[in-house]
C-alpha positions as CSV (number, residue, x, y, z in Angstrom):
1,X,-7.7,-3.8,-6.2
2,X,-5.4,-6.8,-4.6
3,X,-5.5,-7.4,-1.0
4,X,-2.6,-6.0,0.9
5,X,-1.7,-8.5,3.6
6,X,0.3,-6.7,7.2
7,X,0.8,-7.5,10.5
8,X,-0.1,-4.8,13.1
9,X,1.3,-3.4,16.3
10,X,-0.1,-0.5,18.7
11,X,3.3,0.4,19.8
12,X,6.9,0.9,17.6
13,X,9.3,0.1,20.0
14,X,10.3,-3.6,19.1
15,X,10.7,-4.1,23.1
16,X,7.0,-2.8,23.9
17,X,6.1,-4.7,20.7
18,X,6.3,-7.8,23.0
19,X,4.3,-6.4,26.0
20,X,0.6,-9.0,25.9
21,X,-1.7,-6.9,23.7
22,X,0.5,-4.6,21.8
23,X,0.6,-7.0,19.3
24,X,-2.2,-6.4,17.0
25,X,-2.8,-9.6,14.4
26,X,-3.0,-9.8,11.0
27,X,-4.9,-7.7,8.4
28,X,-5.4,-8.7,4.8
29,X,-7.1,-4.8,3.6
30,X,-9.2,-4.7,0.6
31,X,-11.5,-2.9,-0.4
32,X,-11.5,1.2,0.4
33,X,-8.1,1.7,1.3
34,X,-9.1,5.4,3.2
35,X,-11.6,3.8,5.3
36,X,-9.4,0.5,6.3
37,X,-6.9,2.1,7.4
38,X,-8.7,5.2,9.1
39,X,-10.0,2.2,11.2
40,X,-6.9,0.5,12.4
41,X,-5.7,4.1,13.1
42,X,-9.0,4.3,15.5
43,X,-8.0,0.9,17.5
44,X,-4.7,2.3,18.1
45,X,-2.3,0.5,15.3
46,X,1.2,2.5,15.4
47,X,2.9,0.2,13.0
48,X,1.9,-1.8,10.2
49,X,4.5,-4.4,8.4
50,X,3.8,-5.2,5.0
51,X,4.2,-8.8,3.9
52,X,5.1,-8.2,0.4
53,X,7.8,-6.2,-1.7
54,X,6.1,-3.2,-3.6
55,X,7.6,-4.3,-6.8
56,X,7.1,-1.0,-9.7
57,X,8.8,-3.5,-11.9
58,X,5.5,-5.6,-12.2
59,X,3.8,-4.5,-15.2
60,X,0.2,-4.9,-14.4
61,X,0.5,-2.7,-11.3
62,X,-2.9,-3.7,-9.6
63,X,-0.6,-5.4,-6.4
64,X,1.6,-2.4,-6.6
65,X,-1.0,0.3,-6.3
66,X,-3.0,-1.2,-3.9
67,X,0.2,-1.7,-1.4
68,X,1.2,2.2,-2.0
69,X,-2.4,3.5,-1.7
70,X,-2.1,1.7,2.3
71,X,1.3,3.0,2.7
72,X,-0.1,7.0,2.0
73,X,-2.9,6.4,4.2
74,X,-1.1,4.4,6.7
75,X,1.9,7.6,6.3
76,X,-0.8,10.0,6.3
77,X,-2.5,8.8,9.7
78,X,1.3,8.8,11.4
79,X,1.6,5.5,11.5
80,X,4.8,3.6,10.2
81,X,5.2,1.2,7.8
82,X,8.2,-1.3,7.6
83,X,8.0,-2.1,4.0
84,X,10.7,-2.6,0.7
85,X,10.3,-1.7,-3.0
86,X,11.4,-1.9,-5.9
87,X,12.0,0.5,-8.3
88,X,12.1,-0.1,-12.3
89,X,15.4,-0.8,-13.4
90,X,17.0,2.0,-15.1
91,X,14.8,4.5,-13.0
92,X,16.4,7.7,-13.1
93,X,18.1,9.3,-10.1
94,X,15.5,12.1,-8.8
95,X,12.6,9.6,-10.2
96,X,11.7,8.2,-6.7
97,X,10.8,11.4,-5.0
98,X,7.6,11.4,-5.8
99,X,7.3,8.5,-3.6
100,X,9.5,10.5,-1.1
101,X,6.3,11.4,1.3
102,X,5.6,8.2,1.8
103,X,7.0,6.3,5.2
104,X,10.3,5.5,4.0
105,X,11.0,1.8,3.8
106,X,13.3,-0.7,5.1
107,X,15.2,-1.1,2.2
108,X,14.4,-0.4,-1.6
109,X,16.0,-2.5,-4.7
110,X,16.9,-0.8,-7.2
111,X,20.4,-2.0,-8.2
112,X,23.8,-0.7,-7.0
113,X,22.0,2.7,-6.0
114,X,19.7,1.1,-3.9
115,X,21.2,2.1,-0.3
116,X,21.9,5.4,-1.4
117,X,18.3,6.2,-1.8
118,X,17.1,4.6,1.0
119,X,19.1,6.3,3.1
120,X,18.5,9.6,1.6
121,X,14.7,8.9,2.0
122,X,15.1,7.9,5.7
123,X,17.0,11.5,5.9
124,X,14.6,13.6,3.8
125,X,11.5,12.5,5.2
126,X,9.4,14.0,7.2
127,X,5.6,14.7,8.6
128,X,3.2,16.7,6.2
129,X,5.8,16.2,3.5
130,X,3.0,16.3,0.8
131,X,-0.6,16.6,1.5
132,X,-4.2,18.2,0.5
133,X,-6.7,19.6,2.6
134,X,-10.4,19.9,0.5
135,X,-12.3,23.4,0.9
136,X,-15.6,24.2,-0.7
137,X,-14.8,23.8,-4.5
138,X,-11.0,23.4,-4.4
139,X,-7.8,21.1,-3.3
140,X,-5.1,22.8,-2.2
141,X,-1.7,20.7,-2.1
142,X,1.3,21.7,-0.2
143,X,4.3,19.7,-1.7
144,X,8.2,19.6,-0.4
145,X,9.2,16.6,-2.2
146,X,11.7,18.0,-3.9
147,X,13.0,20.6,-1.5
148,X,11.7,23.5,-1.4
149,X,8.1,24.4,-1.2
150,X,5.2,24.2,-3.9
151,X,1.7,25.2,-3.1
152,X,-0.9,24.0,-5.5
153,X,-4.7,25.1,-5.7
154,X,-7.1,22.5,-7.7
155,X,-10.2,24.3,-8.4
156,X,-13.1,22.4,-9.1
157,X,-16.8,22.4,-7.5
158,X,-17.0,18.8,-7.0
159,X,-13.3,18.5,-5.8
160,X,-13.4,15.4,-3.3
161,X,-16.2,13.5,-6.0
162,X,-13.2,14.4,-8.9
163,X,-10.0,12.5,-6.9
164,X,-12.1,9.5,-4.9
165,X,-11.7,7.2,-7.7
166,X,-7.1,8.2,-7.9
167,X,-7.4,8.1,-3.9
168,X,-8.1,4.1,-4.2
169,X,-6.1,4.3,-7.8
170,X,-7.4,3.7,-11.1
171,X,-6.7,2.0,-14.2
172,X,-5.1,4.7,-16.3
173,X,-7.0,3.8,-19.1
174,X,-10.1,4.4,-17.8
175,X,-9.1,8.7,-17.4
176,X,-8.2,10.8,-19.8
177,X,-5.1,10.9,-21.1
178,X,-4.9,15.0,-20.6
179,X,-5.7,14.5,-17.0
180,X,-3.1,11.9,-16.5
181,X,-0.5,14.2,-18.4
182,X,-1.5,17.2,-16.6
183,X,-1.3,15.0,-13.1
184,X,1.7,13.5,-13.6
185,X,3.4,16.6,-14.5
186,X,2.9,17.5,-11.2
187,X,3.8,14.6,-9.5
188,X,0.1,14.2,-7.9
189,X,-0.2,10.9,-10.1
190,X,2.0,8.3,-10.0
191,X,2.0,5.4,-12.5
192,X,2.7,1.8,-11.8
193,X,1.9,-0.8,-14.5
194,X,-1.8,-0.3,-16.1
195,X,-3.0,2.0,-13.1
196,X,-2.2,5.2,-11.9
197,X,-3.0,6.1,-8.1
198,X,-2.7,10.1,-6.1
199,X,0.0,10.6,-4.2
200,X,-0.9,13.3,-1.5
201,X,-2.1,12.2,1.7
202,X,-5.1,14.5,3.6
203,X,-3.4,16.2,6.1
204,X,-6.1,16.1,9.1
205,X,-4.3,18.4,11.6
206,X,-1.3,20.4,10.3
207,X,1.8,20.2,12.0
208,X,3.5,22.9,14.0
209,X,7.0,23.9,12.0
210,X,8.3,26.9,11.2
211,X,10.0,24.5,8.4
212,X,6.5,23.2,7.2
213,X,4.0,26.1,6.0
């Protein structure tokens, strides 16, 4: 997959972010996405600022995959991304919620309703939004994206072997097309271009809501 090239900070606040040391340097992450950014989340990274646009418009999808594989992890490690998109022309209205877990970004292109839905994602967002935890031969998924609550349960005996290759995203050719069909009608593979990626983040310690089961 294509490098994803970001600057880093250990703190959010754009004052702090000029305190010596908070700034963090530059990171071009290749390779396993889980395990890059599980390691900037160990040296204390709290923001990450993507250099390039996500564009879904490109119709390869390699760049695009490998930018949105860092922004779940990065999302799913609670650390924010400042990042922009775009979406394919002509994309229906509802059609970007399954992005809607991710950190939401800066600003998102995707004609004249552009703002609109980057402001509704900056409102709808929140922590946990849609995530998996792995138990002995099963995946169980706990999605809001849409607004109200869908649990999922994925069994399978060899269930973190059977989604490492989506978690780092795939060329869709190389799956079957019923698994891709039967993923994407639930939203927990999202297409961009030739490859397909997962879209859950692991949740590692759930949060405490009575809004979030």
């Amino acid at each position: 997959m294509s490098a994803v090239p970001m600057e880093l900070w250990r703190e959010r606040d754009p004052a702090a972010q000029r305190v010596p040391g908070v700034y963090a340097g530059r990171a071009d992450l290749t390779g396993d996405p889980l395990e890059a950014v599980a390691r900037l989340a160990g040296e204390g990274v709290q923001l990450a600022r993507l250099d390039e646009l996500v564009d879904l418009e490109d119709p390869d999808g390699a760049t695009a995959v490998a930018a949105l594989c860092a922004v779940r992890e990065l999302t799913g490690h609670g650390i924010a991304v400042d990042w922009t998109i775009r979406l394919p022309a002509g994309i229906e209205a509802a059609r970007w919620r399954p992005l809607s877990h991710l950190y939401p970004p800066a600003a998102v292109s995707a004609g004249s309703d552009g703002e609109r839905i980057a402001a509704e994602w900056r409102t709808t967002f929140h922590v946990a939004m849609c995530g998996y935890r792995l138990g002995p031969g099963f995946i169980e998924v706990r999605d809001r994206r849409t607004g109200s609550f869908k649990r999922l349960v994925l069994r399978n005996p060899n269930s973190e072997k059977s989604i490492a290759p989506l978690l780092r995203g795939v060329p869709a050719a190389a799956l079957p097309p019923a698994v891709i069909e039967h993923y994407l009608r639930t939203d927990l593979l999202h297409r961009a271009g030739r490859y397909v990626w997962w879209t859950p983040y692991r949740i590692r310690r759930w949060p405490l809501s009575s809004t979030i089961p």
